[in-house]
ROZA-971596 format. One line per 5 residues: number of its first residue (from 1); for each residue x, y, z of N, C-alpha, C, O, CB. Coordinates in Angstrom, 3 decimals. Glycine has a CB too. Layout:
NUM> X/Y/Z/X/Y/Z/X/Y/Z/X/Y/Z/X/Y/Z | ...
END
This chain:
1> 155.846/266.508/-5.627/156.363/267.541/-6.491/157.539/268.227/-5.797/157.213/268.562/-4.658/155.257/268.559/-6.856 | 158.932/268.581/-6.136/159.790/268.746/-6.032/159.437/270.556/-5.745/158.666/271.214/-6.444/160.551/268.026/-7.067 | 160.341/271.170/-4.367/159.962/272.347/-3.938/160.657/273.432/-4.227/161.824/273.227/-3.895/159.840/272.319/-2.822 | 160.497/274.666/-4.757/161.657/275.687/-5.105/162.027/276.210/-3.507/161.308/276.546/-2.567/161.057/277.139/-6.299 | 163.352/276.119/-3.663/163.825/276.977/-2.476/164.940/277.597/-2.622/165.739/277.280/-3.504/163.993/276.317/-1.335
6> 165.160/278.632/-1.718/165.932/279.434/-1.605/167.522/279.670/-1.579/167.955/280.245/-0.580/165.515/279.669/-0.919 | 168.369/279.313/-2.503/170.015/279.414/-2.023/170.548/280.602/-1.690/170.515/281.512/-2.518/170.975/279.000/-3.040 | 171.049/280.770/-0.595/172.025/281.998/-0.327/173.206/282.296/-0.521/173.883/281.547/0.183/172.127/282.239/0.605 | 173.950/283.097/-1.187/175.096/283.571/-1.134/175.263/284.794/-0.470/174.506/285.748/-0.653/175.510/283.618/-2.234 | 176.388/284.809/0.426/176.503/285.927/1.106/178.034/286.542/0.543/179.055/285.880/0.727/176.350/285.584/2.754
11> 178.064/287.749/-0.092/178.878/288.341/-0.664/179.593/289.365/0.326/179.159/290.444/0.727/178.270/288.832/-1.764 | 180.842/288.722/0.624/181.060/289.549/1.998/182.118/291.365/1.490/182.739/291.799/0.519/182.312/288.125/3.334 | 181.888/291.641/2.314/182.683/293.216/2.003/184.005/293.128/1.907/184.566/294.166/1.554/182.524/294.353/3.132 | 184.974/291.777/2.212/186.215/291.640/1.849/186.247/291.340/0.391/187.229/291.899/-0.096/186.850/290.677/2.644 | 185.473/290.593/-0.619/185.145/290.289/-1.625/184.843/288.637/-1.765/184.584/288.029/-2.803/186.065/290.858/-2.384
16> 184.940/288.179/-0.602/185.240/286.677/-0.464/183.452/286.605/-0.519/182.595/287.483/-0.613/186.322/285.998/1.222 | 183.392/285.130/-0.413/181.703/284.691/-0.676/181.657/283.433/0.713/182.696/282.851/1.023/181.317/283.747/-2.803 | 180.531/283.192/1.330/180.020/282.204/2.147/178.919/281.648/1.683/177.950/282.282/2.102/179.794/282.606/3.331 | 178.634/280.828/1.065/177.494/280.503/0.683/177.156/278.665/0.851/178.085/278.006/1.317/177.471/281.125/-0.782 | 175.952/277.973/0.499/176.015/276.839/1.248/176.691/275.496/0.853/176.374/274.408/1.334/174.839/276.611/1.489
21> 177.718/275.708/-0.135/178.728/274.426/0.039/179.648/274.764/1.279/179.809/273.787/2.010/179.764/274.153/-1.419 | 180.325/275.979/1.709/180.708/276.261/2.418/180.221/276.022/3.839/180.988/275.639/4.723/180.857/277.069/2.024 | 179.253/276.197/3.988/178.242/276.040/5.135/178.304/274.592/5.238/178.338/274.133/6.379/176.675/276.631/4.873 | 178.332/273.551/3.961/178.364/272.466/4.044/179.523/271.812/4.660/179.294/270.702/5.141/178.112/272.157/3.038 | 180.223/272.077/4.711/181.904/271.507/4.452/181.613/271.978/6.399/181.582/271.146/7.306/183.591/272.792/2.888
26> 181.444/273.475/6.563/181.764/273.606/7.950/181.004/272.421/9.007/181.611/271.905/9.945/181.318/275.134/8.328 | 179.598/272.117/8.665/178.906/271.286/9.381/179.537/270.073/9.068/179.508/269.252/9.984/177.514/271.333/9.162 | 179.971/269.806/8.273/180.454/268.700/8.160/181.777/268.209/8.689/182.064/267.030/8.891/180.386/268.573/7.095 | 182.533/269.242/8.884/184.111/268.944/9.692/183.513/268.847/10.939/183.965/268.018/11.729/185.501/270.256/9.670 | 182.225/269.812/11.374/181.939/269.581/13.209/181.490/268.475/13.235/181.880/267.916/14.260/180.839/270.523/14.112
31> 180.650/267.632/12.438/180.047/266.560/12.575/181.332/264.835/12.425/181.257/263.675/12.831/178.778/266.835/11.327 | 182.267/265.576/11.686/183.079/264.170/11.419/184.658/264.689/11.906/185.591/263.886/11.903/183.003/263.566/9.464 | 184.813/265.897/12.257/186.035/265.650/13.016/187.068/266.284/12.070/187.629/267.233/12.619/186.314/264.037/13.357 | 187.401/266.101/11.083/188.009/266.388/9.726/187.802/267.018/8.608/186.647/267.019/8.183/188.155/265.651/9.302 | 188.673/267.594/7.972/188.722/268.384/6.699/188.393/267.064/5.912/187.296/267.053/5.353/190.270/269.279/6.287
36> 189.346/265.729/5.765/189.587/265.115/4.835/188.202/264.065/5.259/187.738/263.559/4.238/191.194/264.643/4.721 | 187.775/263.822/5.998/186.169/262.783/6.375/185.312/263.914/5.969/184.429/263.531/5.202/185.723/262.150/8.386 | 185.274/265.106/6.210/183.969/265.986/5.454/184.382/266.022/4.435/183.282/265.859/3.907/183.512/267.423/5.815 | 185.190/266.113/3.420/185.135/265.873/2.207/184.555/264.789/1.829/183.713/264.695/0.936/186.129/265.924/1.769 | 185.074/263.766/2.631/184.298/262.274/1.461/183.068/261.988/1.603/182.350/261.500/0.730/184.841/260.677/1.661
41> 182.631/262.385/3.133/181.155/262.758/2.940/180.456/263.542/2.179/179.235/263.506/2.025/180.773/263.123/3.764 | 181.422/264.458/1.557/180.485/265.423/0.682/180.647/265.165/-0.115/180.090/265.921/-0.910/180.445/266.629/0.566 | 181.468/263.981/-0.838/181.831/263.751/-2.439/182.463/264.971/-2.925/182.116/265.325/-4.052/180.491/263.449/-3.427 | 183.451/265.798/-2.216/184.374/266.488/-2.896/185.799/266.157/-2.483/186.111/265.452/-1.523/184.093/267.847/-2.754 | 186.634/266.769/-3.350/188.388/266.308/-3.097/188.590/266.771/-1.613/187.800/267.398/-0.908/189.742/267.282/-4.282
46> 189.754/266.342/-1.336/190.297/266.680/-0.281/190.857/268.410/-0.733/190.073/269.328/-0.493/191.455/265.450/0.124 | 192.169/268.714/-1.351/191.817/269.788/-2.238/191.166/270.750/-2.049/191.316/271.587/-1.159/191.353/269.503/-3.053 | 190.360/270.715/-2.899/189.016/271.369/-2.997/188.387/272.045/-1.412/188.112/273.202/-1.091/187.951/270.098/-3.620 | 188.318/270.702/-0.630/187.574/271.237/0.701/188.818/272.073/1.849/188.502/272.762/2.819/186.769/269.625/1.587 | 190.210/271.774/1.405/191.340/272.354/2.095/191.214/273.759/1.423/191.475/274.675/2.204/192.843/271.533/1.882
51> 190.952/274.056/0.445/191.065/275.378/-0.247/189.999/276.130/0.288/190.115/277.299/0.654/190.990/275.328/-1.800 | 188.940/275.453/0.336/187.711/276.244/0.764/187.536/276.436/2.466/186.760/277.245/2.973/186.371/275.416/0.143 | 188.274/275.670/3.092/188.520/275.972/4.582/189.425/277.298/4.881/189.245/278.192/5.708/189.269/274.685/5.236 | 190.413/277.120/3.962/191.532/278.599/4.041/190.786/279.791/3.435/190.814/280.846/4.068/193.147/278.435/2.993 | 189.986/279.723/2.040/189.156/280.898/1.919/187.998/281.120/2.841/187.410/282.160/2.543/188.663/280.918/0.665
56> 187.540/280.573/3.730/186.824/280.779/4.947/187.703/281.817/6.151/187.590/283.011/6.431/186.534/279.209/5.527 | 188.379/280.989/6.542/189.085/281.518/7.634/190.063/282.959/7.108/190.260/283.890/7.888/190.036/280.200/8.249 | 190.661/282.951/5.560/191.027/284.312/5.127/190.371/285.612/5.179/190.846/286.737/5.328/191.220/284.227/4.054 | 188.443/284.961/4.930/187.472/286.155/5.154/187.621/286.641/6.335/187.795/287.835/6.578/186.082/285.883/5.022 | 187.564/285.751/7.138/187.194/286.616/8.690/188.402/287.095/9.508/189.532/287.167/9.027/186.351/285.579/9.841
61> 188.074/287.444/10.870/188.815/287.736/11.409/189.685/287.041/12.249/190.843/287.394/12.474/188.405/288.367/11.709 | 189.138/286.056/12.712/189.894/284.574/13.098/189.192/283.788/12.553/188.197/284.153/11.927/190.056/284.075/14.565 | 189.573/282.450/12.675/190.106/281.345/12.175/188.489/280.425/11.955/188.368/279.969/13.092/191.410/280.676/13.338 | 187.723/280.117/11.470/186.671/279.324/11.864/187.020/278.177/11.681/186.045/277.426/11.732/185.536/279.525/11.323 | 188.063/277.604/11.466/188.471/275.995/11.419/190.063/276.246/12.161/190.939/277.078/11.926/188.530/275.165/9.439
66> 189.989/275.350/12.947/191.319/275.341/13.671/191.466/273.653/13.166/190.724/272.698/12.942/191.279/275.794/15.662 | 193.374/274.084/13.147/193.767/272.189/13.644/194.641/272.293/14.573/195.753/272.742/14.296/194.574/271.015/12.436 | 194.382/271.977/15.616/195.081/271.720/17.065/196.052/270.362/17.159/195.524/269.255/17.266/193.821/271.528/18.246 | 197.188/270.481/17.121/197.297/268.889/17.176/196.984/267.643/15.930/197.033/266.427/16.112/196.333/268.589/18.251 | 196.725/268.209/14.919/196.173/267.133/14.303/194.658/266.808/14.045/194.304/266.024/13.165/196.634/266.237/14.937
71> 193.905/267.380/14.768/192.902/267.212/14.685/192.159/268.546/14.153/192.769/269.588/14.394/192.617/266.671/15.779 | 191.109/268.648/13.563/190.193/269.822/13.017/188.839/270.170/14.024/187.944/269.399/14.371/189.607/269.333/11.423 | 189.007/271.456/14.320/187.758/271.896/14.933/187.273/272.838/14.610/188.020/273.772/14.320/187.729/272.045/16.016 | 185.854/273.017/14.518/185.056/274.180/14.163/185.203/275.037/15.196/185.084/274.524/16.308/183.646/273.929/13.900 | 185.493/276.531/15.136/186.010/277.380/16.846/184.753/277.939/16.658/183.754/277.856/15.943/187.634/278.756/17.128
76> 185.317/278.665/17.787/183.145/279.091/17.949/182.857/280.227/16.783/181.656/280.430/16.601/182.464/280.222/20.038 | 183.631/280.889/16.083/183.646/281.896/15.110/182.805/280.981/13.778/181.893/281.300/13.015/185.409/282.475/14.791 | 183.519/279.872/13.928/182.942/279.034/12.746/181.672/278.455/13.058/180.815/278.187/12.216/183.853/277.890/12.331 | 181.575/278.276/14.240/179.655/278.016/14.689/179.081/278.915/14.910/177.878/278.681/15.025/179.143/277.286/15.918 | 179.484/280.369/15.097/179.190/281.436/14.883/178.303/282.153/13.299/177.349/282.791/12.853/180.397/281.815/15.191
81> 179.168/281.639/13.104/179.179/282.140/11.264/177.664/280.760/10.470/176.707/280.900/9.708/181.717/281.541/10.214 | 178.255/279.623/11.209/177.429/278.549/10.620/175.781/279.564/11.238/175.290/280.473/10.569/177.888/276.526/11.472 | 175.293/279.152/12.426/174.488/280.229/13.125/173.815/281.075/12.216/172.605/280.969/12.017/175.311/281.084/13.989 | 174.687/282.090/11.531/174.375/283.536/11.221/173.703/283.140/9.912/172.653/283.640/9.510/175.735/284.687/11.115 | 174.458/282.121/9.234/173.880/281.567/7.654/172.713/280.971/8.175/171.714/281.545/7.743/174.901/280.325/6.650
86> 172.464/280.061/8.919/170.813/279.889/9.056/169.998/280.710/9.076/169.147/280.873/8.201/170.383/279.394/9.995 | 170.159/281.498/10.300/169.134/282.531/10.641/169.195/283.207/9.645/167.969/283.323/9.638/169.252/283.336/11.813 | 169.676/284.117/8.249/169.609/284.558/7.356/168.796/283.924/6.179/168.274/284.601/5.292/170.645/284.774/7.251 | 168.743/282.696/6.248/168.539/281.658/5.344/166.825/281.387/5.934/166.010/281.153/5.042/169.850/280.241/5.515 | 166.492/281.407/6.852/165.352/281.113/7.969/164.833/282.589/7.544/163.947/282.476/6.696/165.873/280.768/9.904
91> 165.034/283.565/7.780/164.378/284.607/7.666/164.097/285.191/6.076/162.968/285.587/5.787/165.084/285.472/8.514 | 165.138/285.216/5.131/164.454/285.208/4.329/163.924/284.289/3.312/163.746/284.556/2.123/164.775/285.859/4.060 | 163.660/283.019/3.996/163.017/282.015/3.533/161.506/282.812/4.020/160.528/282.920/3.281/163.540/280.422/4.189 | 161.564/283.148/4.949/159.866/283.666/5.684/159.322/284.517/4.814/158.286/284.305/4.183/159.822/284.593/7.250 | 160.073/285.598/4.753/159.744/286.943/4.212/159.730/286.653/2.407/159.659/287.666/1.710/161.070/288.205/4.814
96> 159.777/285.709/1.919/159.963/285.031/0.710/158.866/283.974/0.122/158.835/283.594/-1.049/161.173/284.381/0.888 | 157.806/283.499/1.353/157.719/282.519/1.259/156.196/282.482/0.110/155.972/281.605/-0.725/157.840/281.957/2.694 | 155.507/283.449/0.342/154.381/284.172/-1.214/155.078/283.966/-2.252/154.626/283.106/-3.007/153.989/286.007/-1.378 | 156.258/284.581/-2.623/156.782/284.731/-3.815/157.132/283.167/-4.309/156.856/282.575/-5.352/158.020/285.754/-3.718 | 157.910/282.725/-3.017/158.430/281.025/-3.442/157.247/280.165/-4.204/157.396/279.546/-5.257/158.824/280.000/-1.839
101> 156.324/280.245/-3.613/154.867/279.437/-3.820/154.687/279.779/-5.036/154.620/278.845/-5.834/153.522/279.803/-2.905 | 154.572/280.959/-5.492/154.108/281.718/-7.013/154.975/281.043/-8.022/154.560/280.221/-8.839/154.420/283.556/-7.130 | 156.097/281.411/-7.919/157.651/280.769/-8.685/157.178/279.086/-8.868/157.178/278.689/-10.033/159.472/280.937/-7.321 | 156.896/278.376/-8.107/156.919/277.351/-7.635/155.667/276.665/-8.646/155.665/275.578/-9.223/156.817/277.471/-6.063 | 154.887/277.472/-8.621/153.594/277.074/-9.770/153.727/277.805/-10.652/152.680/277.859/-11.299/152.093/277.206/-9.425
106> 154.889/278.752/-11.250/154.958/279.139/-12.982/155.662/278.580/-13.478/155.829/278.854/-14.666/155.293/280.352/-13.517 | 156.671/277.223/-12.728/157.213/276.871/-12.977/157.342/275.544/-14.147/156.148/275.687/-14.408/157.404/277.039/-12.093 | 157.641/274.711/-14.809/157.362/274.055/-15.708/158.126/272.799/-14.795/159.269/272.778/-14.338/157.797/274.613/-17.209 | 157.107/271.834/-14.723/157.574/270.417/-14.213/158.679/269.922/-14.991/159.005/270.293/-16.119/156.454/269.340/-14.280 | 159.207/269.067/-14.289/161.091/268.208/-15.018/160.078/266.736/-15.483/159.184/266.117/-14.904/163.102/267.575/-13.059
111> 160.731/266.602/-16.757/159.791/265.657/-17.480/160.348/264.528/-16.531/161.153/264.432/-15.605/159.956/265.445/-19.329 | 159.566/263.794/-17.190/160.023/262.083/-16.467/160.959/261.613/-16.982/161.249/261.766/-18.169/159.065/260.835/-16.587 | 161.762/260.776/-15.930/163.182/260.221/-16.350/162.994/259.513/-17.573/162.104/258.665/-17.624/163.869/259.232/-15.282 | 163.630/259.719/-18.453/163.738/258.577/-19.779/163.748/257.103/-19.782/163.192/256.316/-20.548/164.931/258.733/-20.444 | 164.672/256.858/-18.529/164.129/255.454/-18.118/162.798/254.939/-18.056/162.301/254.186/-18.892/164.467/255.234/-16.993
116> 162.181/255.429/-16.911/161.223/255.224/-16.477/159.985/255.325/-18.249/159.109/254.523/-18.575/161.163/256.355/-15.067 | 160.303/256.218/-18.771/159.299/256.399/-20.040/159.023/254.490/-21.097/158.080/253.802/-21.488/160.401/257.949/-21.335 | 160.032/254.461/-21.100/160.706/253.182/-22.039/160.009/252.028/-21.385/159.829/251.096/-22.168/162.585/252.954/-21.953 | 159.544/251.820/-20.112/159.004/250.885/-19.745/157.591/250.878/-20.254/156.836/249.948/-19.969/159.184/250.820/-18.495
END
């Protein structure tokens, strides 16, 4: 049975938002090196993930994606920030986790694929 969980958006006091495509894209440039390889890993445009790297780094105060040379790196502000979204995400997953369960069984099951019915 498929589990309810928790998405975070963090609505920052500049008006900008961090939330977990963002989070996605960042783990994903540390993990592959690139703006344009974390995109195609994530199945989004190049675009798209260039826009959302500059509204990252516009929120804060420096830069959480640098390109040095050609190359893309997460600076420690941006593993910083990655960091801060877990532990936020971890904690009130905890302090949540009664309510999740409850939600979780008032919930109405996703019928069966239509495919699968036809057989």
């Amino acid at each position: 049975m498929p589990h309810t969980y928790l998405s975070i958006c963090l609505e920052l006091n500049n008006g900008n938002r961090i939330g977990p495509s963002k989070i996605a894209l960042l783990e994903a440039i540390q993990a592959k090196g690139s703006i344009a390889a974390a995109a195609r890993h994530l199945g989004m445009s190049y675009r798209r993930a260039r826009l959302s790297v500059q509204q990252i780094n516009d929120a804060l105060h420096q830069p959480a994606i640098a390109i040095p040379r050609g190359s893309t790196v997460v600076t420690p502000v941006g593993r910083r920030v990655i960091n801060l979204y877990h532990s936020i995400e971890n904690l009130a997953r905890a302090a949540a986790f009664q309510e999740l369960q409850e939600i979780a069984r008032l919930t109405r099951r996703r019928p069966p694929d239509c495919k699968k019915r036809a057989r």
